[in-house]
N, C-alpha and C positions, 0 to 999 in steps of 0.2 A: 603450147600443146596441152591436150585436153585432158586428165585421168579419168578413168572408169567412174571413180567416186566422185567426179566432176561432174560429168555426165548424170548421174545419177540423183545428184543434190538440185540442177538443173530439172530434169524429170520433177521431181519432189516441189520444187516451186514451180511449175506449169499451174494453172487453176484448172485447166480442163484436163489436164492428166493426173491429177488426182481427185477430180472429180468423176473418171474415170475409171481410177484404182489400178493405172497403168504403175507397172516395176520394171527395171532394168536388169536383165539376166547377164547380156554380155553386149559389150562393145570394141570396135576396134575399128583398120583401116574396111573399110566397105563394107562392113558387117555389122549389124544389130540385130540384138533380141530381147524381144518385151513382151511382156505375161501379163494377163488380167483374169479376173474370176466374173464371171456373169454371174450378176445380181438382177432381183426381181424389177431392179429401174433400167435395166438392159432391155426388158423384154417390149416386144410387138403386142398387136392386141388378138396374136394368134398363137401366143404364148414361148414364142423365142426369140431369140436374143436380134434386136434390129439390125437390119444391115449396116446400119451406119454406126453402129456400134464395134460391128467387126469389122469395118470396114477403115472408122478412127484408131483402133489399133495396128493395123495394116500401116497404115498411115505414116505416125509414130514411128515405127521402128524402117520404114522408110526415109521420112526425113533423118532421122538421128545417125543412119547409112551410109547416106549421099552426102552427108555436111561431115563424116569423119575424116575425111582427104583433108591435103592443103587451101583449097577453093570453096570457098561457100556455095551451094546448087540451091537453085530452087524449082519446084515442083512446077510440069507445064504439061504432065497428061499420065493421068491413073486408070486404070482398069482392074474390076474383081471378078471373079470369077465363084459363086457360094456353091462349094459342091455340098456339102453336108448341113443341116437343121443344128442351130446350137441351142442349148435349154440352159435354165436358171440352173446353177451348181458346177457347172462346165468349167473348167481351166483351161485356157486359150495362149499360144505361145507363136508370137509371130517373129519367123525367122526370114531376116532381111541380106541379101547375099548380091553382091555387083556384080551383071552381068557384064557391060562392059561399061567401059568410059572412056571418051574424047577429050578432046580439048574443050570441045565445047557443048556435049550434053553424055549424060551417062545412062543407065538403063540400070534399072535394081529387080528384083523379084522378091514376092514375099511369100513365104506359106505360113499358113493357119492351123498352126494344129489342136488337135486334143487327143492325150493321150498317143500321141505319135500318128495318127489316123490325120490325114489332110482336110478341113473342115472349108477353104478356102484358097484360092491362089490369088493373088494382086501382080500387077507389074505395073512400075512408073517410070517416069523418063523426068529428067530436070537438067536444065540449063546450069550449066555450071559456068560461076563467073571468074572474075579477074580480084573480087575481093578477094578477101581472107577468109577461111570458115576459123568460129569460136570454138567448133569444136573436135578440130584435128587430134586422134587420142596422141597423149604422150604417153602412155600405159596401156594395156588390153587388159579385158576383165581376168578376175582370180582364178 
């Protein structure tokens, strides 16, 4: 089983989640949450933060979600929804919650927020297999 701080040291050696500036707020069974600050390499050239930028943090605390179970999942259909503009200096906090899950695929939702306000909704579905996931918590965050 996996600890919060496991999880977290994991996050930390990603090269694209720290190249990202993704952080570990909380994890457990079916639940993550991860924060990033939009920096001026986040932005579009219409001056907000790309969508694939909010879109990789969505992401993120998606996977790190669906792989908290017994079962490793992997990802087989994403959808965003961007209701709000995000700008350079924005703190972004994407909370990852299981809708449901099968035997064999699961469904997550993610929202986006800033400052509590909903900046984004995501939903994904991933096949959940008969491995092991690496990263079942044996702890939940502090």
């Amino acid at each position: 089983m996996t600890s919060f701080s496991d999880v977290d040291r994991l996050l930390g050696n990603d090269p694209f989640a720290r190249h990202m500036g993704f952080r570990l707020v909380e994890f457990g069974p079916g639940r993550a949450v991860v924060e990033m600050d939009i920096v001026a390499e986040h932005l579009n050239f219409m001056g907000y933060a790309h969508g694939g930028a909010v879109f990789s943090l969505a992401d993120m605390a998606f996977g790190l979600a669906a792989n908290s179970r017994e079962h490793a999942s992997i990802g087989i259909d994403a959808h965003i929804a961007y209701v709000r503009g995000v700008k350079a200096g924005d703190s972004l906090v994407a909370t990852a919650e299981e809708v449901s899950r099968g035997r064999s695929t699961a469904v997550y939702r993610v929202d986006v927020s800033r400052d509590g306000k909903t900046m984004s909704t995501f939903t994904g579905t991933v096949y959940v297999s008969d491995r092991p996931s690496t990263l079942s918590p044996g702890e939940t965050s502090p």
